[in-house]
C-alpha positions in Angstrom: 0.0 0.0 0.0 1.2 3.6 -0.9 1.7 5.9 1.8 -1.1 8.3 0.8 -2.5 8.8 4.1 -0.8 9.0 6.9 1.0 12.4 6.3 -2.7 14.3 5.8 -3.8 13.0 9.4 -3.0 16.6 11.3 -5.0 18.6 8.0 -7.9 16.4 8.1 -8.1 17.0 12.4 -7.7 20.9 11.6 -5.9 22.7 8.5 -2.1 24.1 9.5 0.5 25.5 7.8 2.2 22.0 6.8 5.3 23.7 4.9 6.1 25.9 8.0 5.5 22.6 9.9 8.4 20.8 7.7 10.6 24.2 7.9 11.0 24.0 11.3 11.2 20.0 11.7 14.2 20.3 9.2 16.0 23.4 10.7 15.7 21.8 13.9 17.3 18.5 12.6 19.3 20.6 10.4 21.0 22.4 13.9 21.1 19.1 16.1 23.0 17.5 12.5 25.6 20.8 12.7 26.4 20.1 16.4 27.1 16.4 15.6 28.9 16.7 12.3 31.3 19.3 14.4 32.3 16.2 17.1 32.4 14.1 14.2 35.4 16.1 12.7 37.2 17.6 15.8 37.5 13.5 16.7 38.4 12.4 13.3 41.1 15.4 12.5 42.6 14.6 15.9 42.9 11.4 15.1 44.5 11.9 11.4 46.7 14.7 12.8 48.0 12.7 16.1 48.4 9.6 14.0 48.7 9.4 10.5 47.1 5.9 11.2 44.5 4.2 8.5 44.4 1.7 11.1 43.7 3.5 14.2 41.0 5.7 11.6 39.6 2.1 11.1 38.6 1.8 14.6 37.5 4.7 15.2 35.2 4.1 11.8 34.2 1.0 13.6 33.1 2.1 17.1 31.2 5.5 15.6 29.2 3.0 13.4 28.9 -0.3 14.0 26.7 0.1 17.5 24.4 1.5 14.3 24.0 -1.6 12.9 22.6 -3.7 16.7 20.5 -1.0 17.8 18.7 -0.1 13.9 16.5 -3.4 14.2 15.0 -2.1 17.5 14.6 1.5 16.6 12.6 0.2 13.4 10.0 -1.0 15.5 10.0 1.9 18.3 9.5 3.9 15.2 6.3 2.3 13.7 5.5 1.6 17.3 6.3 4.7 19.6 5.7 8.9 19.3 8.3 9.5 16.2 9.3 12.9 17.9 9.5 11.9 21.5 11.6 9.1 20.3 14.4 11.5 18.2 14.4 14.1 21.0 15.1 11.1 23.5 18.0 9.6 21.2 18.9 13.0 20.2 19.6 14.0 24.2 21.2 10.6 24.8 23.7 11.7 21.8 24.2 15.2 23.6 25.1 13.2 27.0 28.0 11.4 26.0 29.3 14.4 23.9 29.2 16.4 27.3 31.2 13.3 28.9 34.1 13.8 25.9 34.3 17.4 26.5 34.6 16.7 30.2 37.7 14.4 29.3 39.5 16.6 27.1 38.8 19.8 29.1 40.9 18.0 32.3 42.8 16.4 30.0 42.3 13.2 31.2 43.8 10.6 29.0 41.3 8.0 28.9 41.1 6.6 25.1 39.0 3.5 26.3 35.9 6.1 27.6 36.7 7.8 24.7 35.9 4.9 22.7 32.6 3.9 25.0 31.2 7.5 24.6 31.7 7.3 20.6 29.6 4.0 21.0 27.0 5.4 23.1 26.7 8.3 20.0 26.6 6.0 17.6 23.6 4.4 19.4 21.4 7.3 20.1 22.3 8.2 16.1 21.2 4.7 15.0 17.4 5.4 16.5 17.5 9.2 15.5 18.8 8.7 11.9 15.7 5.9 10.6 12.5 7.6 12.6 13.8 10.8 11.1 13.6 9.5 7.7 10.3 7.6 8.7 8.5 10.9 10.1 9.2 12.7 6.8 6.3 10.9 4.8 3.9 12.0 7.6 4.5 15.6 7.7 4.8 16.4 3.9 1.9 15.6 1.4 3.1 12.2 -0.8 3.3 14.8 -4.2 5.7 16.8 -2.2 8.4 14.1 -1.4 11.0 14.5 -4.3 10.8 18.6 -3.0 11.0 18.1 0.4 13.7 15.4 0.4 16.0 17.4 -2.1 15.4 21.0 0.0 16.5 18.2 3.2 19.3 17.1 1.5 20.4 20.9 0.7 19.7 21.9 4.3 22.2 18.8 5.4 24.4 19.6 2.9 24.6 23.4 3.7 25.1 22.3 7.4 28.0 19.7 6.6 29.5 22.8 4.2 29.5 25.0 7.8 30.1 22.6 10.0 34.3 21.6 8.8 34.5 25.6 7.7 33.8 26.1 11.3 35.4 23.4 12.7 38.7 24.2 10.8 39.2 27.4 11.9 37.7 27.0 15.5 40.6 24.3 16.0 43.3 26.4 15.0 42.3 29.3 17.6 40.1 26.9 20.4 41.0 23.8 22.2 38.6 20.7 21.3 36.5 20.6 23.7 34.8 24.4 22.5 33.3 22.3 19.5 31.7 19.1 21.4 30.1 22.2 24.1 28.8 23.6 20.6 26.9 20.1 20.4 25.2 19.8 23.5 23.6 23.7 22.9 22.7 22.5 19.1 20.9 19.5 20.7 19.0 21.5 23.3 18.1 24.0 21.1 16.6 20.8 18.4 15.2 19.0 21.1 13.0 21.8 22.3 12.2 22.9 18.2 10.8 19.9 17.8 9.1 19.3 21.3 7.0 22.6 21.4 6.8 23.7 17.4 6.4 20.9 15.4 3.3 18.9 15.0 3.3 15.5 14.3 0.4 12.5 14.2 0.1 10.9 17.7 0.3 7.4 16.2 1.2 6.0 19.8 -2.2 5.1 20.5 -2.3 2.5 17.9 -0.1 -0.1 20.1 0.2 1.1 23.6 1.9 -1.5 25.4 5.5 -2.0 25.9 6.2 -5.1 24.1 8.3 -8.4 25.3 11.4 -10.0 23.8 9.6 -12.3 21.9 7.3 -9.8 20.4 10.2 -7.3 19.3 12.0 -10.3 17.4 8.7 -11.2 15.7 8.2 -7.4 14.9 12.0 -7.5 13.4 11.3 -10.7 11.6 7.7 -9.5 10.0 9.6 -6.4 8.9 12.8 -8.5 7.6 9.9 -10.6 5.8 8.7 -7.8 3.9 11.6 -6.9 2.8 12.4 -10.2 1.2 8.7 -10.6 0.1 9.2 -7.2 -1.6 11.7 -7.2 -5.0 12.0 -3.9 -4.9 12.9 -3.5 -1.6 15.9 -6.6 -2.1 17.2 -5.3 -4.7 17.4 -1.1 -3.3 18.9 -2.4 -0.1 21.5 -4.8 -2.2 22.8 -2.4 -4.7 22.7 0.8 -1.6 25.0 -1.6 0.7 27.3 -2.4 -2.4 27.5 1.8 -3.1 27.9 2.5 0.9 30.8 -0.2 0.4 32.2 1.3 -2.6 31.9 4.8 -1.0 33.5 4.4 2.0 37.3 5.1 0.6 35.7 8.6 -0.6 34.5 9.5 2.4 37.0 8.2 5.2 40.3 8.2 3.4 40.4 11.6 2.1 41.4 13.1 5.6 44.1 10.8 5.3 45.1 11.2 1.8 45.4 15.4 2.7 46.9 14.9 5.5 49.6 12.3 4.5 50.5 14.2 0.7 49.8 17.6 2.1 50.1 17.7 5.7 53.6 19.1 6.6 53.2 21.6 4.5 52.1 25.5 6.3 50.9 27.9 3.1 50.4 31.7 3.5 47.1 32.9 1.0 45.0 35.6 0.8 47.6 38.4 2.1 49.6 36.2 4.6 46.8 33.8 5.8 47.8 30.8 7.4 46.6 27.4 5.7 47.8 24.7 7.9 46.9 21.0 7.9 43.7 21.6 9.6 42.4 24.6 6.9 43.3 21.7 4.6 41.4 19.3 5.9 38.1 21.3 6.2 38.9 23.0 2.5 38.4 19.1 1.5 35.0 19.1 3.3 33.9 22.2 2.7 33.7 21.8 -1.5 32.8 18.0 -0.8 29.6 19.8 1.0 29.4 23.0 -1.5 28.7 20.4 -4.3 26.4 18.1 -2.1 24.1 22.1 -1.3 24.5 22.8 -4.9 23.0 19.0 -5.8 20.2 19.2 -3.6 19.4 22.7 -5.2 19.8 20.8 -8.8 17.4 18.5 -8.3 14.8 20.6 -6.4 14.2 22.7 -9.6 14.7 20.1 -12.2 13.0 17.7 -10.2 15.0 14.5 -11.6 14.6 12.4 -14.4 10.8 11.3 -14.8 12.4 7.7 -14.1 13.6 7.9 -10.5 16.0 4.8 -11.0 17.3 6.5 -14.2 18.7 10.1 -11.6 20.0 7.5 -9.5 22.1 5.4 -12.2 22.5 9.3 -13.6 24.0 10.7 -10.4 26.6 7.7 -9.4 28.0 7.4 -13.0 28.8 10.7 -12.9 30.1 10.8 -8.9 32.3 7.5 -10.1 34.3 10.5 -12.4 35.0 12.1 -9.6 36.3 9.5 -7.5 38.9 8.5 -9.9 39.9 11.9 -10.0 40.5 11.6 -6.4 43.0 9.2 -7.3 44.8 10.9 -10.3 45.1 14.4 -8.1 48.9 15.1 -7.1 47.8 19.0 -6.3 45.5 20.2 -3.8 43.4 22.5 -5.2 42.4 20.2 -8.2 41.9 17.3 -5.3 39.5 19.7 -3.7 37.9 20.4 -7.2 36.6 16.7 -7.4 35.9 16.6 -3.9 33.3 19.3 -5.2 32.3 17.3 -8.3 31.9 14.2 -6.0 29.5 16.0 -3.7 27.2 17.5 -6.1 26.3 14.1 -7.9 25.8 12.4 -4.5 23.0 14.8 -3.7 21.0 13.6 -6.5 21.2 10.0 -5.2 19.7 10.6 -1.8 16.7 12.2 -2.1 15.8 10.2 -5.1 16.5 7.0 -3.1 14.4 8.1 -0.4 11.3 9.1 -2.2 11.8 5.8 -4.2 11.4 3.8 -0.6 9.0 6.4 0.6 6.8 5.8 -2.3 6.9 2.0 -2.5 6.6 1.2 1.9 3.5 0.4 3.5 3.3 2.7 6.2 3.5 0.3 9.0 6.5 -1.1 7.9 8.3 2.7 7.1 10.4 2.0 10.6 11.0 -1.5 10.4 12.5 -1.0 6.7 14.4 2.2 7.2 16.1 0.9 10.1 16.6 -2.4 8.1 18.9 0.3 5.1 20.8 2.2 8.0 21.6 -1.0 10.0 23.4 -2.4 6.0 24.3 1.4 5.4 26.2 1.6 8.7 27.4 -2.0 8.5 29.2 -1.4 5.0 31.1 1.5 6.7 33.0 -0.5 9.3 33.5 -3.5 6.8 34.9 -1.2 4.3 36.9 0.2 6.5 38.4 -3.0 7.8 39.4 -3.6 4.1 40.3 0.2 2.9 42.0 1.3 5.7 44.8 -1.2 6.5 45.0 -1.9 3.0 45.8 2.2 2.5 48.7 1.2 4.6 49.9 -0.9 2.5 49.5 1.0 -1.1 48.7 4.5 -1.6 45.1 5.9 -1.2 44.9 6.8 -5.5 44.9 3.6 -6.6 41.6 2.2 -3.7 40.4 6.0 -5.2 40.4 4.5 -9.0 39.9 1.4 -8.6 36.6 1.8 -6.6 35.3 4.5 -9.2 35.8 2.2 -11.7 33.3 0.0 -10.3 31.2 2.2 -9.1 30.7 3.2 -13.1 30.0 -0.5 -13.6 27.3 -0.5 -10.8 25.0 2.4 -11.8 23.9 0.6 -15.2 21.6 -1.5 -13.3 19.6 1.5 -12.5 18.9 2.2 -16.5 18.6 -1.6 -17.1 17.1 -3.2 -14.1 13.4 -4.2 -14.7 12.5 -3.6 -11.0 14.5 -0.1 -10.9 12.4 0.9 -13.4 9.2 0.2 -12.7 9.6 1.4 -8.7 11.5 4.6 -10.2 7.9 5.1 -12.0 5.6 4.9 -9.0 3.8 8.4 -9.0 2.1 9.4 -5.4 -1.7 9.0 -5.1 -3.2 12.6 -5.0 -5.4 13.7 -2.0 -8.5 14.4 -2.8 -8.0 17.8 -0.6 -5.8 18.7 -3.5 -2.6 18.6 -0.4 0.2 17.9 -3.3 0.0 21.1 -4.6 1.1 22.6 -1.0 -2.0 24.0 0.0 -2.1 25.7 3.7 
């Protein structure tokens, strides 16, 4: 069944605003994602600086990502189960409690890498609940003919965040200690939290199972959604060839600190009339353009609204990303590195949203939880794995050739999305108008 309904519930109680509704759900998640993406990078650049390790970035891959893939079955069924927002401001707080604990440690300086390690875990818990009911709560609060919209403006938001978020982290590491950006987080999160508690309306689906269920009935609501998915050919085949992408993205998105700050980190350059572009301006010039082009991809496809074939953007967007990622690997100066960094990003943001409204489109409401949390648990498994094989194996050859090399086959992998029978026909499944006329963004 389409989900044509469950996003009109709130306009067919009383008529809102639902636009201003989404504004302020997405700039709320939008601020909570800054805060996070900044203890994402002060932890990462620390680590890349300190060590120079693909190994050590391996495990820190591992213990920010794979606590994702235990806790995602669960959070699929508190999310078709549970209050969608009371469940993302409870994760979101956890997330905001352990980041206090890290900026506790580093402002004593206490040297304790194993808490370090438990605190990153506890994150990457509260992120594994947050990141699925998130995406689950968007088809309730935007009309089903405003998806593709509302998931590109998202990804623009996100992407205009993660373009701030390493601008500011660079330079607020070269004049602030690191704790200053994990205190940013825990304000970011109380400032969400309280966005999405008092302004932001949501359907109270809570009603619909109000007991707290057993062990035995959370595995059977785990299997029934596992068996959907595999009763669903769709649904196989979007989650196989995303984990395969995820895996084959992985060197693109965890190496490149390393690749900067092994080729070009010893080196201190004076631009702009004498200012000072050390390792760490470096580092954040690489994520700034990466983001710049993911902004300016979301902006793409919100005003050419994608190919009329969904499948056929998504095919579109990673042959063209797989360009850039060989270019990765053929860059021996930095400002062309950056260049494809910015290439990369822009043709990224035309997979996601179109990805999203795909699954949005094709899930059964009930299930919208359960199958969401079923793609982050394989999308943050394929991190981790890929990093057990990329990074020790960028200690043994150079990052340009795991650059190329996965490129190359990412080219290979986006002609099932102009060829595959499946792709097709889900890329063609149009939302079921209200009879309200919603779609069109009435208020």
């Amino acid at each position: 069944m389409l989900n044509d309904e469950i996003g009109h519930e709130m306009k067919q109680e009383k008529p809102f605003n639902w636009k201003r509704n989404v504004a302020l759900f997405m700039a709320g998640q939008g601020l909570t994602l800054f805060g996070s993406m900044l203890v994402h990078y002060a932890v990462m650049w620390h680590i890349a600086l300190a060590t120079q390790s693909g190994l050590m970035m391996t495990l820190i891959s591992i213990t920010g990502t794979l606590p994702i893939v235990f806790i995602s079955p669960f959070a699929g069924v508190w999310a078709d189960r549970f209050n969608k927002k009371h469940l993302i401001n409870l994760s979101d707080a956890i997330v905001a409690l352990f980041t206090l604990a890290m900026a506790a440690l580093f402002s004593f300086e206490i040297e304790m890498t194993g808490f370090l390690l438990v605190c990153l875990v506890m994150r990457a818990l509260g992120q594994g609940v947050q990141g699925p009911t998130v995406t689950a709560l968007v088809p309730e609060l935007a009309p089903p003919g405003s998806l593709d919209r509302v998931n590109g403006i998202n990804g623009s938001i996100q992407s205009l965040v993660m373009f701030a978020s390493p601008l500011a982290g660079g330079a607020m590491l070269a004049f602030a200690p690191i704790q200053s950006l994990l205190f940013i987080d825990v304000i970011t999160a109380a400032i969400g939290i309280s966005i999405l508690q008092f302004f932001v309306k949501t359907p109270d689906r809570a009603q619909e199972r109000e007991s707290q269920p057993n062990a035995s009935q959370y595995f059977k609501e785990i299997g029934e959604g596992i068996k959907y998915v595999g009763s669903h050919p769709f649904l196989r085949k979007a989650l196989l060839l995303s984990a395969l992408f995820n895996f084959l993205m992985v060197p693109s998105a965890s190496l490149t600190p390393l690749q900067v700050a092994r080729r070009w980190g010893d080196d201190i350059w004076r631009i702009f009339g004498g200012v000072l572009f050390g390792p760490e301006q470096r580092l954040a010039a690489a994520e700034v353009l990466f983001f710049i082009g993911m902004m300016l991809g979301g902006l793409v496809l919100f005003y050419w609204g994608g190919c009329k074939n969904r499948s056929h953007t998504i095919g579109l967007s990673i042959a063209l990303q797989s360009i850039g990622i060989v270019g990765l690997g053929l860059s021996s100066n930095f400002w062309l590195f950056i260049v494809c960094m910015l290439y990369v990003g822009l043709f990224i943001n035309l997979f996601n949203p179109s990805i999203m409204t795909m699954l949005q489109l094709n899930i059964d409401s009930a299930y919208m939880g359960r199958v969401f949390s079923v793609m982050a648990m394989i999308g943050s498994l394929m991190s981790p794995l890929g990093m057990v094989l990329w990074g020790p194996l960028s200690d043994r050859i150079t990052a340009d050739w795991i650059f190329i090399s996965t490129g190359i086959i990412n080219a290979l992998l986006s002609s099932l999305f102009f060829f595959d029978r499946t792709m097709l026909e889900a890329g063609f499944t149009q939302p079921v108008p209200s009879p309200s006329g919603e779609e069109s963004g009435s208020d």
